[in-house]
Each structure stands twice: as structure tokens, then as C-alpha cells.
N, C-alpha and C positions, 0 to 999 in steps of 0.2 A: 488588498487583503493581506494581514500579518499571520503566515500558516503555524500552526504548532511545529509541523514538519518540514526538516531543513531536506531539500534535496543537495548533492555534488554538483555544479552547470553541468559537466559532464552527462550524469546521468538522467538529470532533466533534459537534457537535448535528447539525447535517445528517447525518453519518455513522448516528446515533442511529435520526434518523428514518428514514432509506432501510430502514435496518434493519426496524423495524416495519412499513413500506410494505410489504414484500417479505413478509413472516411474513401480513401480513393478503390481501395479494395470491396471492401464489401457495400458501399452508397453509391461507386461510382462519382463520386464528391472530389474534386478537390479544396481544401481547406488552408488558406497560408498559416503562416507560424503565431500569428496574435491569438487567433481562433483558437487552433491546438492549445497554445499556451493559457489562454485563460478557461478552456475546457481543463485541464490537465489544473491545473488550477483550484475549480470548481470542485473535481474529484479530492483532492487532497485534503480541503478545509472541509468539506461537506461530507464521504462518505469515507476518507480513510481514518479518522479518528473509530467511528466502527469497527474495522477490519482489526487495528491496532487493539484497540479493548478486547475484541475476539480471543487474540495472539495473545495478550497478557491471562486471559482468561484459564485458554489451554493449557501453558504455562505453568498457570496455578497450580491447574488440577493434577498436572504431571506432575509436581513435585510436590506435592501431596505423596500421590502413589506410591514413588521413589523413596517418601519418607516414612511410609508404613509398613515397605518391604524393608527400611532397617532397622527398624523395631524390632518387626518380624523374625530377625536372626539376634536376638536378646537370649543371652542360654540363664 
């Protein structure tokens, strides 16, 4: 899969681990680093583009806001 989104290795390794953390933690699972990795994966192409349109969404609307309140002080 070619993601829209670049992770740091760094920070994909963390991401990796939380992963496993969480499957051993709460499933009592443990999961090697392929699993994690193409879970972690799956989330980025599939539901973090969502999240991100969210984040630009919000965004918008804040500065919006921001741009009405400088209007607003127009004498």
C-alpha cells in the first residue's frame, strides 16, 4: 500500500509498539511486529484520512471565526 501519509521510522516504531502494547494489554494477545505493522497500516490508509479531513474541517471553521472577530473590530 502507497499511504498519503508519511510517518518519521521513529515514530512508526512507537506507533508499532503501542500497537502490541494494547493487543497484549487488553486481548491478552500477543501480536509480532508484521501484524502490528500492517494493522497500523490498515488504520492510516483506511481511517486516518477521515480523521485528517476532520482536523482540516475544524480548522476551517476556526478561522472563520477568527476572521469575523476581525471584522468585528472595523470602526
Amino acid at each position: 500500500m502507497n499511504s498519503k501519509f508519511k510517518l518519521h521510522a521513529d515514530k512508526k516504531k512507537e506507533m508499532i509498539s503501542s500497537i502490541q502494547a494494547y493487543f497484549l494489554e487488553e486481548r491478552e494477545e500477543e501480536i509480532g511486529e508484521l501484524a502490528a505493522t500492517l494493522l497500523l497500516d490498515f488504520f492510516i490508509d483506511e481511517l486516518a484520512p477521515e480523521f485528517y479531513n476532520l482536523g482540516i474541517e475544524d480548522s476551517y471553521h476556526f478561522m472563520n471565526e477568527r476572521l469575523e472577530d476581525l471584522f468585528a473590530m472595523q470602526k
